[in-house]
DSSP file (Angstrom, degrees, kcal/mol; ACC not computed):
  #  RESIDUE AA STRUCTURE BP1 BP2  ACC     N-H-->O    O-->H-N    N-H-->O    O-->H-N    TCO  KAPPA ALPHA  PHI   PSI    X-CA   Y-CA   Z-CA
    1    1 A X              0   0    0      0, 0.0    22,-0.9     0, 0.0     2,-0.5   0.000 360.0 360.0 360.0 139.2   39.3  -45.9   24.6
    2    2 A X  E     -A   22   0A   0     20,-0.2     2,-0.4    21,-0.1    20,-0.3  -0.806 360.0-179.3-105.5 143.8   38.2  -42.3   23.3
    3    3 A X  E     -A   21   0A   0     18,-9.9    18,-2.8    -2,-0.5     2,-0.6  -0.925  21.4-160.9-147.7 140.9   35.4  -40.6   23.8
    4    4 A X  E     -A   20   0A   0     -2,-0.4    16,-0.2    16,-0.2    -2,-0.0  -0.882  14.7-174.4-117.6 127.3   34.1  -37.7   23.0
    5    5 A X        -     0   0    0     14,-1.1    14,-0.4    -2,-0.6    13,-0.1  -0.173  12.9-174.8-102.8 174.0   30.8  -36.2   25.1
    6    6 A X        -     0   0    0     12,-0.1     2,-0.7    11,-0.1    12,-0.2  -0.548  27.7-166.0-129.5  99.3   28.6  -32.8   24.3
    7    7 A X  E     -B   17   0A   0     10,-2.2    10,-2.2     1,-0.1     2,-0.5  -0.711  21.6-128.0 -64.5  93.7   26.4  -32.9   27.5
    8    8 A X  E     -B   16   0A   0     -2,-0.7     8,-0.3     8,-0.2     7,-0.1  -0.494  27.4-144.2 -36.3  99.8   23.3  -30.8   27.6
    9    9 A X        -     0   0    0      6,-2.3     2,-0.1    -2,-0.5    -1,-0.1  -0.119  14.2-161.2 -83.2 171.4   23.8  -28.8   30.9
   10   10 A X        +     0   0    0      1,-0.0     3,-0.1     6,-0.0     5,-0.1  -0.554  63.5  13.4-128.5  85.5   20.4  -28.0   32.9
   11   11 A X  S    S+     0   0    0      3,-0.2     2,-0.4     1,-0.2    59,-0.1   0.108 104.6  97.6 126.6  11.1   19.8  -25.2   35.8
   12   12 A X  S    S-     0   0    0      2,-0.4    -1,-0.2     1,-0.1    22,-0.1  -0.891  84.6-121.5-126.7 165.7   22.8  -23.6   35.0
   13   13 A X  S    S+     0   0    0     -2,-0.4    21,-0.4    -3,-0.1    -1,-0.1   0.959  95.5  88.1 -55.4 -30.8   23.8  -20.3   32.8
   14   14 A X        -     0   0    0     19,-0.3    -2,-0.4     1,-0.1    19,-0.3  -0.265  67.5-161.7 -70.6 149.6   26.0  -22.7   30.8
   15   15 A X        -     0   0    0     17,-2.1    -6,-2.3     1,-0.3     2,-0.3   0.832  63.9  -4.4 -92.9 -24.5   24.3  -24.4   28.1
   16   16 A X  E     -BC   8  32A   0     16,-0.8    16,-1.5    -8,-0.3     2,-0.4  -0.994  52.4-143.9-154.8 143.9   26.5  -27.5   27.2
   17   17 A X  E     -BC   7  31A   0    -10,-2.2   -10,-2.2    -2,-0.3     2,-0.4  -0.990  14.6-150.5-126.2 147.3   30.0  -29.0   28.4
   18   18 A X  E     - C   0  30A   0     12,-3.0    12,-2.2    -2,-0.4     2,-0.4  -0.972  19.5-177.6-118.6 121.6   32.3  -30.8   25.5
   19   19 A X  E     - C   0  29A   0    -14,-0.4   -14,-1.1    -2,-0.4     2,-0.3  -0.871  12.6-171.9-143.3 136.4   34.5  -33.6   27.2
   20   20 A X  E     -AC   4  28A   0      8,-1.1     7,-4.1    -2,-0.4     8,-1.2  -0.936  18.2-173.4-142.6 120.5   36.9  -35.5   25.1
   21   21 A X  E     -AC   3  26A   0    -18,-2.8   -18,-9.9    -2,-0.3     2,-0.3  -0.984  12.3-166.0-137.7 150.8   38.2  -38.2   27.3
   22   22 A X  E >   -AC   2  25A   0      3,-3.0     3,-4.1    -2,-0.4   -20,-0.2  -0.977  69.2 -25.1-128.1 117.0   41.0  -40.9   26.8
   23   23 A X  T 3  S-     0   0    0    -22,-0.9   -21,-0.1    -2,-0.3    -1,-0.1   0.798 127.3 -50.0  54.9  15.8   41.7  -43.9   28.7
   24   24 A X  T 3  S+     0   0    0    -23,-0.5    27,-3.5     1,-0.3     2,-0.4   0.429 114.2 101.2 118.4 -42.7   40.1  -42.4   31.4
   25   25 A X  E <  S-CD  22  50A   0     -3,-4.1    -3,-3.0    25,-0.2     2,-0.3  -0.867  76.4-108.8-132.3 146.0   41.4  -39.4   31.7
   26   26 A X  E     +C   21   0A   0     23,-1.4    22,-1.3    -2,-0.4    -5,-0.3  -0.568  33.9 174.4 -71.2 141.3   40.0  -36.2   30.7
   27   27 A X  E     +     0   0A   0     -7,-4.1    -6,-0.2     1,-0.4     2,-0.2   0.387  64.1  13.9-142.7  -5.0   42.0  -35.0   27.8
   28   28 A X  E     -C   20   0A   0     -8,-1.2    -8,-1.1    18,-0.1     2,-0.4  -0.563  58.8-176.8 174.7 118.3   39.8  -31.7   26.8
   29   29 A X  E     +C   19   0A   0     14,-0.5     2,-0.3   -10,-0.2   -10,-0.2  -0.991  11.7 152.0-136.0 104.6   37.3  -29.8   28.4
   30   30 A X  E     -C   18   0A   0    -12,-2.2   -12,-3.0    -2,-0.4     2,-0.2  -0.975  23.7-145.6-137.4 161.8   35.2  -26.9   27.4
   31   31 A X  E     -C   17   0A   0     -2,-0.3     2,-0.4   -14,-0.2   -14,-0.2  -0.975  16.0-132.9-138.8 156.0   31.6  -25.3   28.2
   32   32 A X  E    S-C   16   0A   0    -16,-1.5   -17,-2.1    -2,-0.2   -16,-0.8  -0.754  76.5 -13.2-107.2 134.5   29.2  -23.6   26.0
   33   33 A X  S    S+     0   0    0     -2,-0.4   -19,-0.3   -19,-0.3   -20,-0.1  -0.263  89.0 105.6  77.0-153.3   27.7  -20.1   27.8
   34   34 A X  S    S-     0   0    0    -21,-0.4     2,-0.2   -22,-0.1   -19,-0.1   0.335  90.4 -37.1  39.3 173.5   28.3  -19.6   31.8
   35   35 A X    >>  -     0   0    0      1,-0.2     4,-2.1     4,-0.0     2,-1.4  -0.156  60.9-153.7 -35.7  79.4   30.5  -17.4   33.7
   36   36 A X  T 34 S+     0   0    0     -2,-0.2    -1,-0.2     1,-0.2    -2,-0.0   0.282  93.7  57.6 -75.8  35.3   33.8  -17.6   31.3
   37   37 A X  T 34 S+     0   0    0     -2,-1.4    -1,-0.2     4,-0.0     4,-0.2   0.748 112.9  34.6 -86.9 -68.3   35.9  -16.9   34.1
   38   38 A X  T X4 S+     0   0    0     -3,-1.0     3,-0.9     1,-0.2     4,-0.2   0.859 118.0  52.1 -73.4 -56.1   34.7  -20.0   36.3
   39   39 A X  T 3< S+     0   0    0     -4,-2.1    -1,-0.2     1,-0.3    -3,-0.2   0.663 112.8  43.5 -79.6 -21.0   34.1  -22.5   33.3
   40   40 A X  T 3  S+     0   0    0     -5,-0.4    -1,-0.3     1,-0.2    -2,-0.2   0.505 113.2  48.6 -98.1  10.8   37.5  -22.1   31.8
   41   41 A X  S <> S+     0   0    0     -3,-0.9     4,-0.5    -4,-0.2    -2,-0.2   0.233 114.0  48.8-128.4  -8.8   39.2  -22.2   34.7
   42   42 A X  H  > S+     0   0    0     -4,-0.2     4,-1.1     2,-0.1    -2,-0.1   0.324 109.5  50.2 -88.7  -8.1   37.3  -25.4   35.8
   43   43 A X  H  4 S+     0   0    0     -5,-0.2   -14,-0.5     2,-0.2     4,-0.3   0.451 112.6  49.0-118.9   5.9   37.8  -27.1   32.7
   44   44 A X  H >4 S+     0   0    0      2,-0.1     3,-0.9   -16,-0.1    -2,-0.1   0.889 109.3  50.2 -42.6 -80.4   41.7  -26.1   33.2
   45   45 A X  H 3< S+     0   0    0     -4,-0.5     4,-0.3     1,-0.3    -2,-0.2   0.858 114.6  46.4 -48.5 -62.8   41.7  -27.5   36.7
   46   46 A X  T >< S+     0   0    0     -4,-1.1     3,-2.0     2,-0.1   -20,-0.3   0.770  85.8 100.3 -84.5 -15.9   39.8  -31.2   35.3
   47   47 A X  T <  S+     0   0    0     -3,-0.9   -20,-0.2    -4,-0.3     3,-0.1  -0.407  85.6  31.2 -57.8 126.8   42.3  -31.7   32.1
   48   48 A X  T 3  S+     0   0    0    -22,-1.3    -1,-0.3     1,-0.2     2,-0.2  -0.273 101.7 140.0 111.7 -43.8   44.8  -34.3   33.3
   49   49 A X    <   -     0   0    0     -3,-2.0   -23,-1.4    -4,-0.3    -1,-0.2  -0.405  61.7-137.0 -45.5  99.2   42.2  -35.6   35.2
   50   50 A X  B >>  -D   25   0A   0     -2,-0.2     3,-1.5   -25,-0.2     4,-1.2  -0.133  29.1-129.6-101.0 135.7   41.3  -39.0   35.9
   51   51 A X  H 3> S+     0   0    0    -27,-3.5     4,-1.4     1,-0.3     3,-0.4   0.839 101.1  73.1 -67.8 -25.1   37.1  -39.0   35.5
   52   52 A X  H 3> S+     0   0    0    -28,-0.3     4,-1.4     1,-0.2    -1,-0.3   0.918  97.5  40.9 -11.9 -74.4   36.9  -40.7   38.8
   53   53 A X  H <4 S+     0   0    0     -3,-1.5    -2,-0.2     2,-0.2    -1,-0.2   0.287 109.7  63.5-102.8  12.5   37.8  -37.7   40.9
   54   54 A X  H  < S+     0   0    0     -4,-1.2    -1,-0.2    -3,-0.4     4,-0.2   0.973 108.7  37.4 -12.3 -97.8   35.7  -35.2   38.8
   55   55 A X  H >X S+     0   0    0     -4,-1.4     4,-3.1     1,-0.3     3,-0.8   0.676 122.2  48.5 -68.0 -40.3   32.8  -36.7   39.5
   56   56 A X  T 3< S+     0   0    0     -4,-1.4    -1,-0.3     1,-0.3    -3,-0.2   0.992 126.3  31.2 -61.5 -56.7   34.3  -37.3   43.5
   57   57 A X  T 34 S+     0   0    0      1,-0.2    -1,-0.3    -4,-0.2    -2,-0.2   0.578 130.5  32.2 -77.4  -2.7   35.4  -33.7   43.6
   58   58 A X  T X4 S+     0   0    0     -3,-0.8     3,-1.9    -4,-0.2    -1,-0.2   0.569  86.6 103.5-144.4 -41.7   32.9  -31.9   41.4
   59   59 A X  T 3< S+     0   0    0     -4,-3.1    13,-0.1     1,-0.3    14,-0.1  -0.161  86.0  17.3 -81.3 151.6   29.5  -33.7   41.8
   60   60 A X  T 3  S+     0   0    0      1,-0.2    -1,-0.3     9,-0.1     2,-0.2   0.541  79.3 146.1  72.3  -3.0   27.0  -32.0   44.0
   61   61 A X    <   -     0   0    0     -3,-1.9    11,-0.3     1,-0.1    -1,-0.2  -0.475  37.8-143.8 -55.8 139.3   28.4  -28.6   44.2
   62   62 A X        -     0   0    0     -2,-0.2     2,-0.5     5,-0.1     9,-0.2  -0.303   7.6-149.7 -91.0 161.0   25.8  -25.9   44.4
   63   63 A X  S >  S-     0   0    0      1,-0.3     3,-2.8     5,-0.3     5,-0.2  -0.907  72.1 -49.9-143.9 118.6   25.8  -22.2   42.6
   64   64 A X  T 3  S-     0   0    0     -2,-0.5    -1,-0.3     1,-0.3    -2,-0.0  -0.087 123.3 -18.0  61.8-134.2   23.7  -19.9   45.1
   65   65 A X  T 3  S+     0   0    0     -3,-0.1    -1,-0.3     2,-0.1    -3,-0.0   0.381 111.2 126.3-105.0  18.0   20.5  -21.3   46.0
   66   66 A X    <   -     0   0    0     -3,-2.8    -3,-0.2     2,-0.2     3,-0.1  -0.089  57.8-145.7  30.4 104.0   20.8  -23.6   43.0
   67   67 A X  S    S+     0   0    0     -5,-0.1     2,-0.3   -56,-0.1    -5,-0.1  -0.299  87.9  32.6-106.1  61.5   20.5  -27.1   43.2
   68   68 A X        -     0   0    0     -5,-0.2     2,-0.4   -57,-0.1    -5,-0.3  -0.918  68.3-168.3 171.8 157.1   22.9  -27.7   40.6
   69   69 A X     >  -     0   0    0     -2,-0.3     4,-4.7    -7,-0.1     5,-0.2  -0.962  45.1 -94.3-155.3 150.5   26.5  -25.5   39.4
   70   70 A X  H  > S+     0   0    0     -2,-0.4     4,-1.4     2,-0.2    -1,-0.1   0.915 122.3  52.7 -33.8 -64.1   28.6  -25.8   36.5
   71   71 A X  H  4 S+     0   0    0      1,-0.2     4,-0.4     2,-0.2    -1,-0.1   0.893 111.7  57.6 -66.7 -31.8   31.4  -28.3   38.1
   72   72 A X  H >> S+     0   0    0    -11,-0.3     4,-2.1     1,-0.3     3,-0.7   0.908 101.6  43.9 -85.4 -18.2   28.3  -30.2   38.8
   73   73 A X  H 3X S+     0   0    0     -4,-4.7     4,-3.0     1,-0.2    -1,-0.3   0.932 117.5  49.7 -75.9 -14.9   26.8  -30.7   35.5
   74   74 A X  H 3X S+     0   0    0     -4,-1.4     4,-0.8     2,-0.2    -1,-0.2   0.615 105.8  52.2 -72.1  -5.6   30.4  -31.5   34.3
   75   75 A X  H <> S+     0   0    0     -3,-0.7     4,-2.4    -4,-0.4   -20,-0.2   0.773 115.3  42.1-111.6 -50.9   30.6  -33.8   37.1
   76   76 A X  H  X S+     0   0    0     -4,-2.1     4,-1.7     2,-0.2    -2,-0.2   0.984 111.2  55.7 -34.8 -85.6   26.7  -35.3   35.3
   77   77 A X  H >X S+     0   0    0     -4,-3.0     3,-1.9    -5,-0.2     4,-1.9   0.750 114.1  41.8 -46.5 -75.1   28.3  -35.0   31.5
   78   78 A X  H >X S+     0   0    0     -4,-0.8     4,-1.4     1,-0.3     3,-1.3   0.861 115.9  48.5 -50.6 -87.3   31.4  -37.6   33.1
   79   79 A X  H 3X S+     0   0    0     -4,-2.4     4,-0.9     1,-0.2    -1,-0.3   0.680 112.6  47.0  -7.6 -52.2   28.9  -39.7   34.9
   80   80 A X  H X< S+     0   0    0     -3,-1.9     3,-0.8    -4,-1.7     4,-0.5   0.960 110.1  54.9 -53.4 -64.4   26.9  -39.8   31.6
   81   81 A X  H XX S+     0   0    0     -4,-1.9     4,-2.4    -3,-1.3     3,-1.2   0.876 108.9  48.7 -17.4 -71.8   30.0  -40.7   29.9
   82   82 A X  H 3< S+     0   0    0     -4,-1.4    -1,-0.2     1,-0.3    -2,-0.2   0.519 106.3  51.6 -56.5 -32.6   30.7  -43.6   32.1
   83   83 A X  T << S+     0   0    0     -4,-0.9    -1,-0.3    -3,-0.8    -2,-0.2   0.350 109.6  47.2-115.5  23.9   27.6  -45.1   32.0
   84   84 A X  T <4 S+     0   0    0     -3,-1.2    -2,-0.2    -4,-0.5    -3,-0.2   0.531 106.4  65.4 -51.1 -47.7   27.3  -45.3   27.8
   85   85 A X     <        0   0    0     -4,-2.4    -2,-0.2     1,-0.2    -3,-0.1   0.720 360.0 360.0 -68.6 -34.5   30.7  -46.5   28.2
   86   86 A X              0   0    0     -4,-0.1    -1,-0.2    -5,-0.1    -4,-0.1   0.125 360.0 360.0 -58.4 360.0   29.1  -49.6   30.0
């Protein structure tokens, strides 16, 4: 099944992440505003990715004193995903 997210991030510089997932697996990944070093190179890293270990690898990372990072709202956007999907 495909599906395609745009997740309104919160506490972080980025504004939004855009998740197109397939079957499962993440299949296209971009974020709107934040650090474009860090966010395209994390939304590299999760394509191929099965949305399971995202959310295991991703969820609860911090940025500074933070409660909340980039990988983790993408880790939140998946989550989101997952439970619409339900």
């Amino acid at each position: 099944m495909k599906k395609h997210i745009e997740y309104k991030t919160s506490g972080t510089c980025s504004r939004m992440v855009i998740l197109d997932i397939d079957d499962g697996v993440v299949t296209d990944c971009k974020f709107v505003g934040g650090c474009a070093g860090n966010t395209l190179g994390v939304a590299a890293l999760v394509i191929g990715m099965k949305v399971e270990e995202v959310v295991e690898r991703l969820k609860g990372i911090k940025c500074g004193f933070k409660p909340t990072s980039c990988p983790d709202q993408l880790a939140k956007a998946v989550e989101a995903a997952l439970a619409s999907a339900e």
